[in-house]
Structures are given as structure tokens and as C-alpha cells.
C-alpha positions in Angstrom: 118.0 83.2 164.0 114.5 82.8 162.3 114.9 85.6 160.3 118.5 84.3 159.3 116.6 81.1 158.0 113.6 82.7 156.5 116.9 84.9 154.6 118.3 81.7 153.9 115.5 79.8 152.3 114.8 82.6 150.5 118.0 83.1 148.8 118.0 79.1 148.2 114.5 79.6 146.7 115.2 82.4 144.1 118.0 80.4 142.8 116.5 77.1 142.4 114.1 79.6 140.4 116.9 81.2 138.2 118.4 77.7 137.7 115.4 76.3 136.5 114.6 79.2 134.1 118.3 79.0 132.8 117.5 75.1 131.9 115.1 76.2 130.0 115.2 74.3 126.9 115.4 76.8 124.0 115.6 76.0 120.5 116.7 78.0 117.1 115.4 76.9 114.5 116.3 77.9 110.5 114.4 77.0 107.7 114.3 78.3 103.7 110.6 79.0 102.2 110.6 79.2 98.4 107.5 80.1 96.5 106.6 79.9 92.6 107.9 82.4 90.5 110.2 83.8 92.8 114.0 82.8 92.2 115.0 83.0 95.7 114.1 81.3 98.7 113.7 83.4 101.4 115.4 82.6 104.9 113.9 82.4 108.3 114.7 81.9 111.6 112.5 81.1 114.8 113.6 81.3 118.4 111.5 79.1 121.4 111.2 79.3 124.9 108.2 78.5 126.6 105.3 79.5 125.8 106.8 81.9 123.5 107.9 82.1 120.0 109.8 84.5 117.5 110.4 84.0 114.3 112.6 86.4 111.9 112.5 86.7 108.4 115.6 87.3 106.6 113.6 88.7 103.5 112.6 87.9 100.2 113.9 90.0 96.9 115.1 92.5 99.5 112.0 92.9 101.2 110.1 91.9 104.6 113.8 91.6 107.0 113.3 94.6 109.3 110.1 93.3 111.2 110.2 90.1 113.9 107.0 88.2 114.7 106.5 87.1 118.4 104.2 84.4 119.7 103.1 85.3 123.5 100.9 81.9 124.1 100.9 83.1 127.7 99.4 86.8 127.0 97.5 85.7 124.2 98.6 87.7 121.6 101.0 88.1 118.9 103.7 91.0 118.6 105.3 92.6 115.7 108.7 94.5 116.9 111.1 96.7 114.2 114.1 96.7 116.5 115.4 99.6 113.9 112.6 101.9 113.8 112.2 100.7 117.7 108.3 100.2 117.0 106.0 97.7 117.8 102.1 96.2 117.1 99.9 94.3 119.2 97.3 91.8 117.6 95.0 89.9 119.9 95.1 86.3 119.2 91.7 84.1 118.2 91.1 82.3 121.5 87.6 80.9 119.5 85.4 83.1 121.2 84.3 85.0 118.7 85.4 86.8 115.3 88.5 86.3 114.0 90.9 89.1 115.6 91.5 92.5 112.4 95.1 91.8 111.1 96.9 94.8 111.4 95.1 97.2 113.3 94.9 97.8 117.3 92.3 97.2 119.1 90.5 101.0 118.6 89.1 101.8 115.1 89.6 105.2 113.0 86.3 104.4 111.1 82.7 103.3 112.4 82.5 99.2 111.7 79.6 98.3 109.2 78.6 94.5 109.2 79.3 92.7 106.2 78.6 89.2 105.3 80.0 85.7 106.1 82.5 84.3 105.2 82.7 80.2 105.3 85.8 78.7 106.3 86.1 75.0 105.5 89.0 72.8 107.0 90.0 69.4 106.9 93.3 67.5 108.7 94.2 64.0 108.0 97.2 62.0 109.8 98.9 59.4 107.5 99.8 57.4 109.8 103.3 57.8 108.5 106.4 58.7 111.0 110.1 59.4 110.5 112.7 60.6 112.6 113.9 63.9 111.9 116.4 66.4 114.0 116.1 64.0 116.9 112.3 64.1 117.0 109.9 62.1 115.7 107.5 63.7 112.9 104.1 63.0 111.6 102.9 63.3 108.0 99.9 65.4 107.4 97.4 66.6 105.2 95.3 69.1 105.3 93.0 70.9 102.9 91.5 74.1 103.5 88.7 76.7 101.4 87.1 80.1 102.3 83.6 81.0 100.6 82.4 84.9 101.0 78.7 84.9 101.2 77.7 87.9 98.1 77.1 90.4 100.4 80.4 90.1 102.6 83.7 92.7 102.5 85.9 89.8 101.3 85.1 89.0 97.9 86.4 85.9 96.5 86.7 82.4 97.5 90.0 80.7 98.3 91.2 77.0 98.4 94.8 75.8 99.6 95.7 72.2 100.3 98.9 71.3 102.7 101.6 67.8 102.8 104.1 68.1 105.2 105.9 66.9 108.4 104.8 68.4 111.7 106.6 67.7 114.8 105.5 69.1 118.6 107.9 72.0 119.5 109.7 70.6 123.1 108.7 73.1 125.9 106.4 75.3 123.6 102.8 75.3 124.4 100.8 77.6 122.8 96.9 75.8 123.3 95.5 78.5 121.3 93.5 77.9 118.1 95.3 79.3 115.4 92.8 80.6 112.7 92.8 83.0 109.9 93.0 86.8 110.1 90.6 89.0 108.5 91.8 90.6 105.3 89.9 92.5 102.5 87.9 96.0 102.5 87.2 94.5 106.7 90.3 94.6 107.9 90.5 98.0 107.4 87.7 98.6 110.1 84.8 100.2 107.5 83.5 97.1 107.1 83.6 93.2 109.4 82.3 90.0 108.4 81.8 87.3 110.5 83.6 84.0 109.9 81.9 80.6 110.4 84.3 77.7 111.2 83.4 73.9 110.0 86.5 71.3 110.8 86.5 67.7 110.2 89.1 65.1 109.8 91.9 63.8 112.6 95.2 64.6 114.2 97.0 67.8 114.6 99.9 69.6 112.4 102.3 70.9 115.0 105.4 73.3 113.4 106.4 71.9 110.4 109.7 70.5 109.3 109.3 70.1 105.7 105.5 71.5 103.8 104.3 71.6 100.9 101.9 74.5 100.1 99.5 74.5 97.3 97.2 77.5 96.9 94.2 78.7 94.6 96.1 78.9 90.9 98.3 76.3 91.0 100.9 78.7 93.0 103.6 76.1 95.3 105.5 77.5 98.4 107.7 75.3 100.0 109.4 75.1 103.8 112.5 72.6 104.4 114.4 72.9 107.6 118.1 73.3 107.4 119.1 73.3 110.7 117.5 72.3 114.5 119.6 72.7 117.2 119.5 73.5 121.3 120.6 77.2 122.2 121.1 79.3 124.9 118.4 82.5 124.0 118.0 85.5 125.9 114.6 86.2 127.3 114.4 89.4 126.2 113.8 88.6 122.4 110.6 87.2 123.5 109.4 90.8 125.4 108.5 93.7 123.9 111.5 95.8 124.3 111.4 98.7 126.8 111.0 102.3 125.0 109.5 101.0 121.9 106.8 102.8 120.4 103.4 101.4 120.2 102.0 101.8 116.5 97.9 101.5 115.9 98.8 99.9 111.9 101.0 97.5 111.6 102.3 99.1 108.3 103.7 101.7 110.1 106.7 99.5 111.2 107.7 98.8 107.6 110.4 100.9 105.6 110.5 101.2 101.7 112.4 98.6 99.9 115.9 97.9 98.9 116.0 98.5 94.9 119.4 96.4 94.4 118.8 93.9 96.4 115.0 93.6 95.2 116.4 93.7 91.0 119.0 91.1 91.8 116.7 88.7 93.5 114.9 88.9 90.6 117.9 88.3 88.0 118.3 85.5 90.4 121.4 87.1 91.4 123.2 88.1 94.9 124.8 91.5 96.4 126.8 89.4 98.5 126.4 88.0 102.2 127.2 90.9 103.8 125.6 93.5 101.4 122.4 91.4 101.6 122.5 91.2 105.3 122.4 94.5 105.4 119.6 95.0 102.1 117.2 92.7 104.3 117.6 94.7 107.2 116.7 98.1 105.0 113.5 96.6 103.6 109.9 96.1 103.6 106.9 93.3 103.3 104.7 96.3 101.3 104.2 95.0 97.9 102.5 97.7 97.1 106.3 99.0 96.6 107.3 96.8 93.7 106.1 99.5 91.5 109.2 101.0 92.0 111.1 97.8 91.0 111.9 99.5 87.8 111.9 97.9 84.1 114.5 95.9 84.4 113.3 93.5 87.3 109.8 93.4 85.2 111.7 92.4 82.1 113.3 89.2 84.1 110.5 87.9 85.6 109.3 84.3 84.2 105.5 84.0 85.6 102.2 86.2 84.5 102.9 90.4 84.4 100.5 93.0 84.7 100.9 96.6 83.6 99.4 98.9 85.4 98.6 102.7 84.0 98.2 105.0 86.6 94.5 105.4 87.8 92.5 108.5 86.5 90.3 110.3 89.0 87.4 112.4 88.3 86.5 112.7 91.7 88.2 114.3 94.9 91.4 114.7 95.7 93.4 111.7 96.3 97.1 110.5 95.1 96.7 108.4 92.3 100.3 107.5 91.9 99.4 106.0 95.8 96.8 104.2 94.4 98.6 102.8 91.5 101.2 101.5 94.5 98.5 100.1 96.4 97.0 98.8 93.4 100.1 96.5 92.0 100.9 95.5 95.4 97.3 93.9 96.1 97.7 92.4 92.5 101.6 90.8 92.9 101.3 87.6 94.4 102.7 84.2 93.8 102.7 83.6 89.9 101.4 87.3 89.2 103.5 90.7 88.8 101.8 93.6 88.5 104.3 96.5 87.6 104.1 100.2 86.6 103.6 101.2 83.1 102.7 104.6 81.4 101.6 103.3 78.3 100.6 100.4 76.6 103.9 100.7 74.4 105.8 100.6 77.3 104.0 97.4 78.6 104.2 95.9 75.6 108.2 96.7 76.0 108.4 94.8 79.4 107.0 91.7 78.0 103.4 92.2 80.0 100.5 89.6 79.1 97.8 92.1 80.4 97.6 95.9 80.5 94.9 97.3 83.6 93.6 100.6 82.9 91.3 101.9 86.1 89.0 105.1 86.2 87.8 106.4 89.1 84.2 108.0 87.7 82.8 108.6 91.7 84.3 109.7 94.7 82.8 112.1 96.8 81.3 112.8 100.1 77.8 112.4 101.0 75.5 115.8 101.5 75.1 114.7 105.1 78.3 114.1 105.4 79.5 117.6 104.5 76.6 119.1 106.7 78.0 116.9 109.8 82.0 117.8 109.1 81.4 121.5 108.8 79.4 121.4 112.2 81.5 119.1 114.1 84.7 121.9 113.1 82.1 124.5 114.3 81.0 123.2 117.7 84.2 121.4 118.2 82.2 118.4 118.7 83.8 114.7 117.6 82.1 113.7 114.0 83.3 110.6 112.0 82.6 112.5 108.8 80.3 111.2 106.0 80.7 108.1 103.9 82.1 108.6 100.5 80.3 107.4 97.5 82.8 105.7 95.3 82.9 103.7 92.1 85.8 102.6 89.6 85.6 101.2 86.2 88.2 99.1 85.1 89.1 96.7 81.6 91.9 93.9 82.1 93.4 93.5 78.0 95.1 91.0 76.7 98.1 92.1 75.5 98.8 89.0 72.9 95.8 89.2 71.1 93.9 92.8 72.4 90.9 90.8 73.7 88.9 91.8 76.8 89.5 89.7 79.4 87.7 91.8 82.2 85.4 94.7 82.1 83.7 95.4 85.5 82.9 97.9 87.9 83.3 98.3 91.8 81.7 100.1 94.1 81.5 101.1 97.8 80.1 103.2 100.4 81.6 102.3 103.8 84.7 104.8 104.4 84.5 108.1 105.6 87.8 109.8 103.4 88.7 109.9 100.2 91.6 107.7 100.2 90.2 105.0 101.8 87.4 104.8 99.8 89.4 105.0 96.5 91.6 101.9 98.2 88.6 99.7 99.4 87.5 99.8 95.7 90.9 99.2 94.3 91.1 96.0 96.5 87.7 95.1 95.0 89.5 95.1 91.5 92.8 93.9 92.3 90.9 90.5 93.7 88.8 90.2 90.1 92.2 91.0 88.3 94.3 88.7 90.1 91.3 85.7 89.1 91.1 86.6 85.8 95.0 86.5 84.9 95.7 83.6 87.3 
């Protein structure tokens, strides 16, 4: 009889458990984010259930719809999942002990870590005051202000300053207690070289997920978020998991595709392929910018804010793909406002209706002496060796197109990655940041 009972009360247990979890209140929420310069809003949708939440991007000129974002408060960490290439990425979330967590790379590092400088990140909040109903829930209006200074010696060159008015509400049933700070980007977050980031916060109140924001950033450039639709909904728990025989990727890059041309040249005319054909575009494409060179002249011509033409790189050290480079090179330039685009020649970027023409020349890239030594005896021995650093340098001029003046001549260097690629990117980046100030 007592095991009959202890049978029972289990049984009565596990479904008092299972009835709970199924009155779970979920939420789906779906929201439109526009952004100057671009003729169509892009479309997101974010699922909540606990302390868990995933958002999914329906893609913007045919590109960033194939990778989901997931939230896990409760495991302290965000996931990105590609549910067609059945990939996934893990990225530690900032729990304020320490540095901010590397955006897109696991938690091992393909290149020894050098210590850069600091970088200074500033932050202010102010509550209104002001309330309004909204979905059912009541929202606050905030402001908030926000600016990053990179000390002269740091990875991340360049300040930044963005400023924030919106309505915030707090998500029912979602806790997530974690501070939510900024991700390392720059020459750092490819794992050569790591600043440290200094945190200084003043003002009251707290934002919450926002409703309705307004989103100004460094050069005047505006996104926007409005919420179309809030509603209750039954969601299974196994968007919220990392799905079982999913492939664990190091770099999150690896979980994008390449890039829908039709639906990415329509966006542009500020056209449509169609509900279903763009369904399916988003779910073929990619959040690499670095593939709008491939946009093709036609997109370029259409485009209303600030073009750059880029020539393809010269090289007159080792070995690397400079048509790569050119890639990466426009998509660390497009942004907001700014389109960087292929070009072969000034006449053809005069053609396309650019307002500045980029010509880069790689005068240094090669491995150090000790560098060589310590490969050709690690191959020997078969002993581990992370190679040399490469000494790399680029010379680049930013023209005018309107009136042939000089708007940028500079140089950038670098000494912190151990291949030839890597280098030739970390000083790209360098460039791409100094080109994107001066035409902005």
C-alpha cells in the first residue's frame, strides 16, 4: 500500500509539474526596425518563455534571415542556431566580472592574445517620468545616452556616441538579471589583440525591451523599432534549446550563407519579390556585409545616401586574396548612411554615381625572421608553434570624386597576427574605421 501511495503522489507530482510548465506564459512578439538609407524595414520576431528569449530576424535587403539569436538568462549565455545549415555558436554572456565576453569567437583562441588599451565606456539612463499604456502593459519613457573612447594605444580605434528615446516595458515571466554590455569588436575581437573596457554609469531607472525606440548613432544615422503586434502564444520549449545534432562552430561567421542577389537589388530599388519569394530569399541569406560587393551596379546606382568605390587592393607582400580583402574591406565600410561598393576603375565609379573612390596598397606583409625559424622547426619536431607575427602596413588615399580633392591619406599598421590574411584584415579594419569618419 505505501508503495501504491508513494506511486500515487508521484504521478500527482509530475503533473502538477507539466501543468505548471504548460501555463507558462509565453509571448511572440513582432516588431519592424528601419534604419537610414535603407528603403526597407527589416522584420523581426522574438519568442519568451522564462528566462529565455529568441529573437528571429526576417532580414534586411535579403540578408541576415537564416540565423536565430537565443537568450539563456538561466545558463548565462547567448546562442546563435542556423536551423538550415544545423549549426550553432556559443557566446558567454557579461555577468560584470570582468572583460566584456569576444563577439563571435568560442571560448579557445587560434592566436596568442596581446593586451591592447582601454577603452572607456560612458553611459547614462534617464526615466521621464512619462507612462502610457501599450499592448496591455504599462510602458516607461526613456532616455539614454551612451559614448565609447579608445585610449591611443587600444585595438579599437575610434570613438563612438549613440543617444536612445523610447518606450520600455518589463517582459511578463522573463528574467534575465544579467548586465547587458557591449561586445568587443575591432582588430580584439579577433583574439590577436584584447582591450580592457572600463564601465562609468550614472543617471536612473532601467530600459526594459522596448516597444517603440528611437536610435541615433555617431553621423547623424536613425534606426528605428515600432512594435506591430504583442500577443500570448502557446511556444514550444524546444526553440529555446539548442537543438540535438547541431554542430558546434568556433566563429560565428561560419553559420552564415552568401546573400540573395534579387532579393538584395530589389530591396534596394525599394521593390519586393513577393511574400513568398521573399520568405524564401530571407531564409537563403546572410548578415556578412562584406558580401555587398557582389550587389552588382545596379543596386549601387539606386542607393540615395554616401557611396564608396572600392578598387581592389594591391599587394606587394605575401600571398593573400585580395579580391577577399576588397570583400572584407566594403563590408567594414557599409554601414548606416555609407555604401561602399566594388569598382575597377575610377571611370566606373564615377559611372555609379560614387562621392569617393578608396585606392589601398598593401606595401608590407611578411613574416618575421623568428617567425620563419620557429614554423620550420615546429614542422620538423612536430612540436605545436603559433607561428611568427607578420609585419604588415597599408597605404591608403580616400578622393573626392566631385572635386578630386584628398580627403584622407594615411597609413596603418600592425604586428599582432600570426598569418598573412589576418594581418592584411586587421589593417584593413584600421582603414575601413578612418574611411567610414571621413565620408560620414
Amino acid at each position: 500500500m505505501r508503495a501504491k501511495a508513494l506511486v500515487f503522489s508521484l504521478f500527482i507530482i509530475s503533473g502538477l509539474v507539466c501543468a505548471a510548465d504548460a501555463q507558462q506564459v509565453t509571448y511572440k512578439i513582432s516588431q519592424t526596425m528601419s534604419m537610414g538609407g535603407m528603403p526597407q524595414p527589416m522584420s523581426t520576431t522574438t519568442y519568451v518563455k522564462g528566462p529565455r528569449k529568441r529573437t528571429e530576424n526576417g532580414g534586411m535587403m535579403g540578408m541576415g534571415g537564416d540565423v536565430a539569436t537565443i537568450e539563456q538568462c538561466d545558463l548565462k549565455q547567448n546562442v546563435q542556431v542556423n536551423d538550415k545549415k544545423k549549426m550553432y555558436h556559443i557566446d558567454p554572456m557579461d555577468t560584470g566580472a570582468g572583460d566584456a565576453p569576444v563577439r563571435g569567437t568560442s571560448g579557445a583562441r587560434s592566436t596568442p592574445v596581446k593586451k591592447g588599451g582601454t577603452v572607456t565606456v560612458t553611459s547614462n539612463i534617464t526615466d521621464t517620468g512619462e507612462r502610457k499604456q501599450m499592448f496591455g502593459m504599462t510602458a516607461r519613457h526613456i532616455k539614454t545616452s551612451m559614448s565609447m573612447e579608445a585610449s591611443p594605444d587600444a585595438c579599437m580605434q575610434g570613438n563612438m556616441k549613440m543617444e536612445t528615446d523610447g518606450w520600455y516595458i518589463d517582459l511578463p515571466e522573463f528574467s534575465c538579471p544579467l548586465p547587458m554590455r557591449p561586445m568587443q569588436y575591432g582588430p580584439g575581437a579577433r583574439g590577436g589583440c584584447q582591450d580592457h573596457y572600463v564601465y562609468h554609469n550614472s543617471g536612473g531607472g532601467k530600459m526594459g525591451f522596448p516597444l517603440e525606440q528611437t536610435m541615433i548613432m555617431g553621423g547623424g544615422v536613425t534606426q528605428t523599432i515600432h512594435t506591430i503586434d504583442f500577443s500570448r502564444a502557446p511556444i514550444d520549449q524546444m526553440l529555446f534549446d539548442v537543438p540535438t545534432g547541431y554542430t558546434a562552430v568556433d566563429d560565428s561567421s561560419q553559420l552564415y550563407g552568401k546573400p540573395d542577389m534579387t532579393a538584395m537589388m530589389a530591396a534596394m530599388k525599394g521593390g519586393s519579390t513577393g511574400d513568398d519569394e521573399q520568405t524564401s530569399n530571407n531564409n537563403r541569406s546572410t548578415a556578412n556585409m562584406g558580401n555587398m560587393s557582389n550587389m552588382g551596379n545596379t543596386s549601387a546606382s539606386s542607393f540615395n545616401g554616401i557611396k564608396v568605390a572600392v578598387l581592389v587592393p594591391t599587394n606587394r607582400g605575401d600571398s593573400v586574396s585580395t579580391s577577399d580583402l576588397q570583400s572584407y574591406l566594403i563590408g567594414r565600410i557599409t554601414g548606416g548612411n555609407v555604401m561602399a561598393f566594388a569598382a575597377s576603375s575610377e571611370a566606373e565609379a564615377r559611372s555609379m554615381g560614387a562621392n569617393y573612390i578608396l585606392w589601398s596598397d598593401i606595401s608590407k606583409l611578411k613574416q618575421s625572421p623568428a617567425g620563419k625559424i620557429g614554423g620550420m622547426f615546429g614542422r620538423a619536431t612536430g612540436a605545436p608553434t603559433g607561428g611568427g607575427n607578420y609585419d604588415a602596413q597599408v597605404d591608403y588615399k580616400l578622393v573626392k570624386l566631385g572635386d578630386g580633392s584628398t580627403v584622407l591619406s594615411s597609413k596603418a599598421t600592425s604586428k599582432t597576427e600570426n598569418n598573412a590574411q589576418g594581418a592584411a584584415e586587421a589593417i584593413l579594419g584600421q582603414e575601413a574605421s578612418a574611411v567610414l569618419g571621413a565620408a560620414k
